[in-house]
C-alpha positions in Angstrom: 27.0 -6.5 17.8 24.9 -7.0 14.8 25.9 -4.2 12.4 23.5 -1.6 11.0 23.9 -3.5 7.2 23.1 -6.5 8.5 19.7 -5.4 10.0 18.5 -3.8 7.1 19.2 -6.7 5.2 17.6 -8.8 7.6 14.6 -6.1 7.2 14.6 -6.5 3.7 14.0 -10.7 4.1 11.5 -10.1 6.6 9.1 -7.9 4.4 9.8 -10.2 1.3 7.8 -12.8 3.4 5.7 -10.4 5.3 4.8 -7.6 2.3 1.3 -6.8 4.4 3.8 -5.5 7.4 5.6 -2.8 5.2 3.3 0.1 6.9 3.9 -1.3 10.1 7.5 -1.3 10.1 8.2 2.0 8.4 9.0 3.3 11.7 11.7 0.8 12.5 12.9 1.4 8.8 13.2 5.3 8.9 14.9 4.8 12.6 17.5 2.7 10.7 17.4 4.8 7.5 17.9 8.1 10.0 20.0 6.8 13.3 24.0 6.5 13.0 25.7 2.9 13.5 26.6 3.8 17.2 23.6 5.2 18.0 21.5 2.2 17.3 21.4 0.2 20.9 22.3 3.4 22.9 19.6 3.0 26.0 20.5 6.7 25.8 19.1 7.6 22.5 15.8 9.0 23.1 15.4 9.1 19.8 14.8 5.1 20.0 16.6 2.3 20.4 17.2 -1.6 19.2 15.8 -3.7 21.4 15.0 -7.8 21.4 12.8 -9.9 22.7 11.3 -13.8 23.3 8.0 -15.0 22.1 8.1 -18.4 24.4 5.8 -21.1 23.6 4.8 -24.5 24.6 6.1 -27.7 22.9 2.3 -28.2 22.0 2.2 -25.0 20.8 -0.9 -24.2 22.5 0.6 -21.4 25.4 2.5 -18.4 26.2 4.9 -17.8 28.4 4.3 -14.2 29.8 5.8 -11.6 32.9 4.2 -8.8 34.4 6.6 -6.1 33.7 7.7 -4.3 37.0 8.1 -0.7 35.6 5.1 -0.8 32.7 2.6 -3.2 35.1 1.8 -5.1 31.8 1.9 -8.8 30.8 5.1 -9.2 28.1 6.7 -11.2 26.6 10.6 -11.4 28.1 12.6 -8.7 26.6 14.7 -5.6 27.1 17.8 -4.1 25.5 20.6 -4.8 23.4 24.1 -5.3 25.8 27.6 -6.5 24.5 25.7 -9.6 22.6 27.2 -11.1 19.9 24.3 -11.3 17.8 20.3 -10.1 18.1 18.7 -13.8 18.8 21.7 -14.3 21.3 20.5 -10.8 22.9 16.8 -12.2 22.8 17.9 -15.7 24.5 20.2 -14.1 27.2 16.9 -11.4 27.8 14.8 -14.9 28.3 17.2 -16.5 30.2 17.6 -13.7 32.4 13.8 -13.1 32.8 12.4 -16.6 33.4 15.0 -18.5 34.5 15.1 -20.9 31.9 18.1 -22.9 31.0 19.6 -22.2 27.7 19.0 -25.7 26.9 15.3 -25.8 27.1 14.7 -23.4 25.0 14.9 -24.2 20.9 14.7 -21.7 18.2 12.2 -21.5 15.6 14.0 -19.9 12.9 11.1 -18.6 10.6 14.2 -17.8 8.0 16.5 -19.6 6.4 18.8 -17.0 8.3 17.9 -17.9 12.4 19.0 -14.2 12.7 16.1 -12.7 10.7 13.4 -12.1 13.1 10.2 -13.7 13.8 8.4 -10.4 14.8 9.7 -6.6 13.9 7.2 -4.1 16.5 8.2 -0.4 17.0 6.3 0.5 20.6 6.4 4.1 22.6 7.9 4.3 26.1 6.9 6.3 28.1 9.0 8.6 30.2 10.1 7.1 33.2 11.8 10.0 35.9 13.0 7.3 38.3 15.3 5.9 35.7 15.9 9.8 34.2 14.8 8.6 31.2 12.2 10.7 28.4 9.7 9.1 26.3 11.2 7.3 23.3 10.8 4.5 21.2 11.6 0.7 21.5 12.2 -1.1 18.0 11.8 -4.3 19.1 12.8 -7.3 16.9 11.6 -10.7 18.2 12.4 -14.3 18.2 10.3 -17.8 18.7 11.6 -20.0 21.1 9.8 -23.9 22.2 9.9 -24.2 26.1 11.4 -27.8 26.3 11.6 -27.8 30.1 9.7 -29.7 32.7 7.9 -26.5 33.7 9.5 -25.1 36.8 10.0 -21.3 36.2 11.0 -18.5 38.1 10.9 -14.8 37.3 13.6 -12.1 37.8 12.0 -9.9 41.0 14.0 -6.7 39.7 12.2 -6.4 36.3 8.9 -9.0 37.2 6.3 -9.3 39.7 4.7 -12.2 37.8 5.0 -15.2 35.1 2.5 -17.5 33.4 1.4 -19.8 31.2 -1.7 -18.8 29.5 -3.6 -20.2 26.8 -3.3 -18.8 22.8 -6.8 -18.7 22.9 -6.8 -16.3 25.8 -4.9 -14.0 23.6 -6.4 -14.1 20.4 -8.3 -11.4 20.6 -6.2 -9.4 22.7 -4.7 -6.2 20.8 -1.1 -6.6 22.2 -0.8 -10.4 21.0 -3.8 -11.2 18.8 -1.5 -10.7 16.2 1.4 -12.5 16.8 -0.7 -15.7 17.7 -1.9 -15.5 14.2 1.4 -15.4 13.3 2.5 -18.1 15.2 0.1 -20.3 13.9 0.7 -19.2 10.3 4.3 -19.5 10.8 3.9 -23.2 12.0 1.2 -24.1 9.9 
C-alpha cells in the first residue's frame, strides 16, 4: 500500500500544477495531516477513508465511460476502496476492471505527472450513512486516474455494485456540476 509520505508528496506535486485547487483539497490534506498511517484505507474509519477511482475516456477523447451506482443511484465514474493493492493507480485500474469489465490491456494510462502515481483528480465527497451495510456517514477522499478505452467497445457492468454503464458525450457533461469540472480538466490536461 502506498504509504502516508508518499501521498502527501504526491499532494504536494499535484497542487504545484493545480495551485487554484488548494481550497478544494484542504479537506483531503487535514484528513492526511490528522489520520494515522493505518487508519488511512480503513473502510471502517468513519472519520474518512482513501479511496480511488477511473475517469475512462474514449480514444477520441470525445466520451465517458460512466455506471449507475447501485447503492447511491447516481451516474460515476468506476471506483470504490483501497484493498491489498500495491499501489493507488493499480487500486484505480483493478476498481475499473472490476466494474466494467474491461481488460487490463485496453485500458492506457494518462499519466498527467511525470510520476503515473500522482493523481489526475484529488475530490473529497460525503457518504451518506448506509444501515444495510452498518455503515455512518463519512467521507470518501478520492484520488483519481485517466485511463483511454482502447477496446472494441463491448462492456459489461458488475450487477453487485451497477445497474447501468454508458458512453455519453463530454458535451453532455459540461455543464453538469459532478463532472463539468473534470471535462475541463481533461481537456486542459490534453490540450
Amino acid at each position: 500500500m502506498t504509504s502516508k509520505q508518499a501521498i502527501t508528496g504526491f499532494v504536494n506535486v499535484y497542487l504545484s500544477r493545480f495551485p487554484g485547487e488548494q481550497d478544494t483539497t484542504k479537506l483531503f490534506s487535514d484528513f492526511l495531516t490528522q489520520t494515522s498511517p493505518d487508519k488511512l484505507y480503513t473502510r471502517k474509519n468513519f472519520g474518512g477513508h482513501i479511496t480511488t477511482s477511473a475517469f475512462i475516456i474514449d480514444p477520441g477523447h470525445t466520451e465517458m465511460l460512466l455506471l449507475k451506482h447501485k447503492s447511491l443511484g447516481r451516474w460515476l465514474q468506476p471506483g470504490g476502496h483501497v484493498e491489498a493493492d500495491v499501489s493507488l493507480l493499480l487500486s484505480a485500474l483493478r476498481e475499473a476492471m472490476e466494474e466494467t469489465g474491461i481488460p487490463q490491456n485496453q485500458l492506457q494510462n494518462l499519466p498527467v505527472f511525470a510520476d503515473n502515481e500522482v493523481p489526475f483528480d484529488i475530490d473529497s465527497h460525503y457518504i451518506p450513512p448506509n444501515p444495510k451495510k452498518q455503515e455512518d456517514g463519512h467521507y470518501h477522499h478520492d484520488l483519481r486516474y485517466l485511463f483511454v478505452y482502447t477496446g472494441d467497445g463491448s462492456n459489461s457492468y458488475n450487477e453487485d455494485e451497477s445497474t447501468g454503464l454508458k458512453w455519453v458525450q463530454f458535451s453532455e457533461l459540461e455543464d453538469d456540476a459532478t463532472f463539468g469540472a473534470i471535462i475541463k480538466k481533461i481537456k486542459v490536461v490534453l490540450a
